[in-house]
N, C-alpha and C positions, 0 to 999 in steps of 0.2 A: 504493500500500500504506500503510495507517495501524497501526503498530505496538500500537494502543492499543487493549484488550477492549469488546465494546460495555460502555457503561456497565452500573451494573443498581444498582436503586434512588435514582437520579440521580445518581450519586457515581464520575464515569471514573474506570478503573484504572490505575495507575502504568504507563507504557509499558514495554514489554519489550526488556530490557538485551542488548545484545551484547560480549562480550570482543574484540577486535581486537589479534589480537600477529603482531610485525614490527618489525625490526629498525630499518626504515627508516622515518624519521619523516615522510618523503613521502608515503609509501602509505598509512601510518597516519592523518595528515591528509587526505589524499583521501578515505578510507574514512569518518572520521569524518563530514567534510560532506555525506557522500550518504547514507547512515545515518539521520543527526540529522536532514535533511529530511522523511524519511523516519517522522517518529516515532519512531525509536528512541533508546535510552539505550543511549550508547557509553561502554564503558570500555577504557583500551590497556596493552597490555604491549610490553617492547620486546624479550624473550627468553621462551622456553620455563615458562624457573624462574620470572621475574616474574608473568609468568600464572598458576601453579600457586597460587603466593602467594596473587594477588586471586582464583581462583576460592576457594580453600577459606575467603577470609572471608567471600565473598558469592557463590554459584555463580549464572550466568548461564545459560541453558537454549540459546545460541545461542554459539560460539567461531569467528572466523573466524581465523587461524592457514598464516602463510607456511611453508617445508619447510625452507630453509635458516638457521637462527638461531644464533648465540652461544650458548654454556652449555647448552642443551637446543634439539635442532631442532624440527621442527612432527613427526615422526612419535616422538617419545619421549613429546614434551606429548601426541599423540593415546592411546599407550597408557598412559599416567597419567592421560589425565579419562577413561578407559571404565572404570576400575578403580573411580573416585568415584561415588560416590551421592548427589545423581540424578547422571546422568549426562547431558551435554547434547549436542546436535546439532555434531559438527566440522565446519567447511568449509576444506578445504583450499585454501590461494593459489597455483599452480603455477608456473615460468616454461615458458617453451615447451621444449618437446622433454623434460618429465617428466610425461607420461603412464604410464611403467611405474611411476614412484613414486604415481603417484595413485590406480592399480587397486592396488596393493599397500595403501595406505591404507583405501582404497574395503574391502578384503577386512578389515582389520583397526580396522573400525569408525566409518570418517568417512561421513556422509552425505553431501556431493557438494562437488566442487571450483570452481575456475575459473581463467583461466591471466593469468598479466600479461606484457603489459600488456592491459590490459580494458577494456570498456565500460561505462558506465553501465548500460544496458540488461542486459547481461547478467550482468551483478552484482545488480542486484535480482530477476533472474529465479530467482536460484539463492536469494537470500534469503529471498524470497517463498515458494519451495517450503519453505524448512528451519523457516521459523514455520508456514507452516501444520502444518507436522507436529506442531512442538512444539506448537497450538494443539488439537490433534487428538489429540494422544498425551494432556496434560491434562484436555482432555473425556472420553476412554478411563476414564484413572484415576480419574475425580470418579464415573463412571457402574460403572464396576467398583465402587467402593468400595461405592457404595450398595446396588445389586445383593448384596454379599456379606453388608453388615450388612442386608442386604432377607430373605435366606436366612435369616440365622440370630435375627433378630426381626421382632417384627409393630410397626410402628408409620404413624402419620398427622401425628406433629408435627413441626412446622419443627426442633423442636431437634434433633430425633432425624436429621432426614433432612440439619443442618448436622454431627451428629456421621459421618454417613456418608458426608461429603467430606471427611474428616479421615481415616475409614479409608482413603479411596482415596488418598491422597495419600500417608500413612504405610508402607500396606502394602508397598509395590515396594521403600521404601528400609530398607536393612537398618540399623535403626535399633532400641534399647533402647528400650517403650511402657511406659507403668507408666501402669494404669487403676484410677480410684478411682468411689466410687461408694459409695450403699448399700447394705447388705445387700439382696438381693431385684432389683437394680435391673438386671442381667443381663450382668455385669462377663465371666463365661466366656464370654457370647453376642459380644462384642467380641472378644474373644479369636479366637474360631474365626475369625470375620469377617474380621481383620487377615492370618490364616493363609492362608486360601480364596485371598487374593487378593494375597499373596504370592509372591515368586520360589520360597520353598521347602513350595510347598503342596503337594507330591508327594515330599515327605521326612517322616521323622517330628515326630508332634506329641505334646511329652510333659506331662501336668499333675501339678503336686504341690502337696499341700494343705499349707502350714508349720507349721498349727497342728495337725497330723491326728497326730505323733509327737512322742516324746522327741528334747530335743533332741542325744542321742548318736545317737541313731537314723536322725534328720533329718538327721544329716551323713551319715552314712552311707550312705543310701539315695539321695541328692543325688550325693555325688563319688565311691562306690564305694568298696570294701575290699578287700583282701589276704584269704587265706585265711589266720584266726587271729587278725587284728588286732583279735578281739574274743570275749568268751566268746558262743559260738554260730555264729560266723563260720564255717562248716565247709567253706564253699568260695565264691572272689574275687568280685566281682561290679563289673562297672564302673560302676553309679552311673546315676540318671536324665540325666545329664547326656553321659553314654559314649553311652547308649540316644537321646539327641537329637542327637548327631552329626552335623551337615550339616542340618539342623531346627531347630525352635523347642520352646524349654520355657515352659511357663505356670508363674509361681510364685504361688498365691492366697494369700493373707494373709498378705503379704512380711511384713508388720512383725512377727509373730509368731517370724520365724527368729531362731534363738539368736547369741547374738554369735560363737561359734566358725563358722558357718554363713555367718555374715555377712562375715569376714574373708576365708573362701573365694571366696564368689561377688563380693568384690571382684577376687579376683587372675586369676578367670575372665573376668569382665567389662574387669578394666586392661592383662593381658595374654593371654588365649584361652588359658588353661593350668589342668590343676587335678593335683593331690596326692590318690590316693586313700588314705583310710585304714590304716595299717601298710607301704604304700610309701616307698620312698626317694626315688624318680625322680618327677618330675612330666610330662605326658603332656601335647598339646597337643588342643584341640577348637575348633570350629566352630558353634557353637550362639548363635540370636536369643533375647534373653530378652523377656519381656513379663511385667509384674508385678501383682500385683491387689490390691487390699485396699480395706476399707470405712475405716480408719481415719487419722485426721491425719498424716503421715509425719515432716511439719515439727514438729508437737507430739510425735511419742516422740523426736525429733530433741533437740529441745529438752531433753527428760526425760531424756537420755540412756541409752536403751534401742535407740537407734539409731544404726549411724556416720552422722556425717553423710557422708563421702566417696562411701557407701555410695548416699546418697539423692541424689546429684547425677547420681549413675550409670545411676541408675535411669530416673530425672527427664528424661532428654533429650526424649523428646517425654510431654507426659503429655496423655491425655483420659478430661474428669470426666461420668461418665453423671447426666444430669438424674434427681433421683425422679419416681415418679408423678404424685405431688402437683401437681409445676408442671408437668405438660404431661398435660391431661385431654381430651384431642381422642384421646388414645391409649386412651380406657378401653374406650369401646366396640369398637372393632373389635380389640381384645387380645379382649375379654371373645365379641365373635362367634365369633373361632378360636378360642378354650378351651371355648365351648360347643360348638361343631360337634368338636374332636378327642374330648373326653370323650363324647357320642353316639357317635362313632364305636369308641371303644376298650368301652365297655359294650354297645354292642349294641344300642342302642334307635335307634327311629326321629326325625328332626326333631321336637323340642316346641315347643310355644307357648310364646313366648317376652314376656313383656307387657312395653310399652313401660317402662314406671314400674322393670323392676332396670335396666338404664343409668342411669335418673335416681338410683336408690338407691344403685350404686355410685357414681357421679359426686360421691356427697354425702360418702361416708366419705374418710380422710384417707390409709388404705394405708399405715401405715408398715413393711410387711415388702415392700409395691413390688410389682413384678410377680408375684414366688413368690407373695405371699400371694393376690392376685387370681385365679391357677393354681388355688392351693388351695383357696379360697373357691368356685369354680365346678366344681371336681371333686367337692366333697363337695354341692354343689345339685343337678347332676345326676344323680347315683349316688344321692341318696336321695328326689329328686320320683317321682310316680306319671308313667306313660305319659301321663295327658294333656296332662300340662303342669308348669312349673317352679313351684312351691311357696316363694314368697319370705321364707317363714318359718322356712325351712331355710337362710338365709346367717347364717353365724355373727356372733357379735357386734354389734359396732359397725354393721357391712356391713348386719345387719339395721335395727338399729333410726335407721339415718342418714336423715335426713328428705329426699325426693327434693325437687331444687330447685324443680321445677315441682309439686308436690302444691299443691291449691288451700288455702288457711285456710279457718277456721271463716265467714269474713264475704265468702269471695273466689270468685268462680262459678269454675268449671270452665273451661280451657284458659285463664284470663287469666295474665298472668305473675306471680311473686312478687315483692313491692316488694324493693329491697335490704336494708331493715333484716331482712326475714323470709327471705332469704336468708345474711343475717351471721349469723340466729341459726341457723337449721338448721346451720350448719357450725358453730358453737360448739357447738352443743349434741353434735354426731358428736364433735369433739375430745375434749369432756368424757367422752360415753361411754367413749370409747377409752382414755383415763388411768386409769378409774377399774378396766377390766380389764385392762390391764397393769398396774396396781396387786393386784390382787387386790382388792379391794372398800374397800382400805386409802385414806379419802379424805385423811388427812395425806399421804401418800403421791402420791398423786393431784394436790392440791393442790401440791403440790414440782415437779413433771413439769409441770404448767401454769404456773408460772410467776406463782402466785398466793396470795393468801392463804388459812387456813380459813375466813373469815368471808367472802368473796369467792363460793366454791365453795360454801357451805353456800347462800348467797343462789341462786344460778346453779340450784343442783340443784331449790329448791323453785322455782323460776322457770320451769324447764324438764321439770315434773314429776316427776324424777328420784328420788325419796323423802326421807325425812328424814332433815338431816344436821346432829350438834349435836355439840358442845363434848365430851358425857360418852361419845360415841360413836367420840368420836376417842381418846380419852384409851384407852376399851376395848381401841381396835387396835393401841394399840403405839404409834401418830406423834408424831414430836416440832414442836412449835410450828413454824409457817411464819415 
């Protein structure tokens, strides 16, 4: 047995650790040396408590664990790591003639024993089985994960499908996510994803938008009221949080929550408790939070518009969703499933679909992220003729973005485009793009690029964009770059 993952990308992975706790520094040593031959990374405890200790600084996915110890035996430690998250594989150390304690273990969560004094051989045979499992259980979860975030988005990138061994890992362990992200970039699609493939995906799943209320209202609607704790209040209500009981709540655009909100879902979060509105008593709950927002957390942190205590809370495992932008192997087949649902939900039959709008969208920059490619392809569809998609119906930028493979004026057909004439098709889409999120305002424009007006004025008649001068700026309002 070699404890160690095959490699992958040439780079072996850290051997997989075992706990070994026993009182007895014999067995302990013995253990160790057959172990560590073994490939494994041994660590030892010598009671119960000790182990409890080193598991929660560093948990091992493997505990092998004698029955009679000092200060906690082997069957108190076993019901204390099945309570942890993860939770790892026990094997119980027996002596002879406690087999009734072993099925009783066996029933209360250890995966398999063996008796001392022992064998070599038979000591690895019971090892052997408990990594493969953990090795199997792990494959389980990397292949769930993906699967769920497979369900709940379409994608073909590596980042995408590294972010959905991250869901699978996270999901089982009942852990605080707090996901950031772009607007667009499909933060609620994580969300569900995390859920699906969680312990409590058959419990409720509740979502609230922070920035969707007042923020009196936002507490309220969050921890629940008393009947009268408020003018309108005409009768109690327990709060999204009463309503996620034993489930998970989505909070979107945490950073938005009012500081009186904030203080709340700290005491929920520090202690599983919350105070509803015009109440005395405080009421205990059971609720996963997972958080979302498009914005710095660390920066309103900083601004103090956010507790920081708050954001640590949040923060225990965070994952950041890539934009569009950097991962373009997603366009197309995002853009194949938005065209095939939108045929489907209007009624029309498959269109011709011409090679060159993949090359068109590939060229724009997408900064509203997946919503807006949704959108851009809902409104091409719903207004091209039966025979085919009409590429002069994609709004803006998406239109007029220069596909990377369109030949030049001096370049035959199907040859490729040199880089310089690919740097500039995608400037020239940037520009596009600033200049209508600007509103036509090129001081404006020129601010969001990152450039000057004498810059942008060259660029636009460069890129044939029209004319753009000094008294024209002046016309729009903008002030000097």
């Amino acid at each position: 047995m070699n404890g160690r993952s095959p490699p992958r990308g040439g780079e072996p992975e850290a051997p997989a650790r075992v706990l070994v706790v026993d009182d007895d520094p014999g067995v302990r040593y013995t253990l160790r040396e057959i172990l560590t031959s073994e490939g494994l990374q041994v660590e030892e405890a010598a009671d119960g408590q000790e182990a409890l200790e080193r598991y929660d600084a560093a948990p091992a996915p493997l505990v092998l664990t004698d029955l009679r110890m000092p200060r906690l035996d082997g069957m108190e430690l076993l019901r204390e790591l099945m309570r942890r998250t993860p939770t790892p594989r026990v094997v119980l150390i027996t002596a002879h003639g406690s087999e009734r304690q072993a099925v009783e273990a066996t029933k209360a969560g250890a995966y398999d024993y063996f008796k001392k004094p022992f064998e070599t051989e038979e000591l690895l045979a019971v090892v052997r089985r408990s990594m493969e499992a953990v090795r199997l259980a792990h494959e389980n979860e990397k292949l769930q994960g993906e699967l769920a975030l497979a369900r709940s988005m379409v994608f073909a990138s590596e980042a995408m499908r590294r972010l959905g061994v991250l869901v699978g890992r996270v999901a089982p362990r009942d852990v605080t996510v707090l996901i950031t992200g772009e607007s667009g970039t499909g933060k609620e699609r994580v969300a569900e994803a995390i859920v699906r493939a969680s312990r409590r995906a058959d419990r409720p799943f509740v979502r609230f938008n922070c920035a969707a209320l007042a923020p009196d209202l936002a507490e309220a609607e969050l921890f629940g009221h008393s009947r009268g704790a408020f003018t309108g209040a005409i009768r109690a209500r327990p709060g999204l949080f009463g309503e996620a009981d034993g489930g998970t709540i989505l909070l979107d655009e945490v950073a938005e929550l009012a500081p009186g909100a904030q203080a709340k879902l700290l005491r929920v979060l520090h202690e599983g408790e919350l105070r509803p509105l015009g109440e005395e008593r405080a009421r205990n709950v059971d609720v996963r939070v997972l958080a979302a927002t498009h914005r710095d957390l660390e920066e309103r942190v900083r601004e103090g518009a956010f507790r920081e205590d708050l954001f640590y809370r949040l923060n225990v495992v965070h994952l950041a969703i890539p934009p569009l932008r950097s991962r373009p192997e997603d366009i197309p087949v995002l853009g194949r499933f938005f065209l095939q649902r939108f045929a489907e939900r209007f009624g029309v039959s498959p269109m011709h679909v011409p090679e060159s709008l993949f090359e068109r969208l590939a060229a724009h920059h997408w900064p509203g992220n997946v919503r807006e490619l949704e959108n851009a392809l809902e409104g091409l569809v719903a207004l091209s003729p039966p025979e085919g998609l009409d590429l002069s119906l994609l709004p803006g930028a998406a239109r007029t973005a220069a596909p990377a493979g369109a030949p030049g004026p001096d370049q035959p057909a199907g040859a490729p485009l040199p880089l310089k004439q690919r740097v500039e098709a995608y400037e020239r889409g940037l520009i596009v793009e600033a200049l209508e999120m600007a509103r036509g305002n090129r001081s404006e424009a020129a601010r969001r690029l990152g450039m000057s007006r004498v810059t942008l004025h060259d660029k636009l008649k460069k890129y044939g964009l029209g004319p753009a001068g000094a008294a024209e700026d002046e016309a729009e309002g903008g002030s000097p770059a």
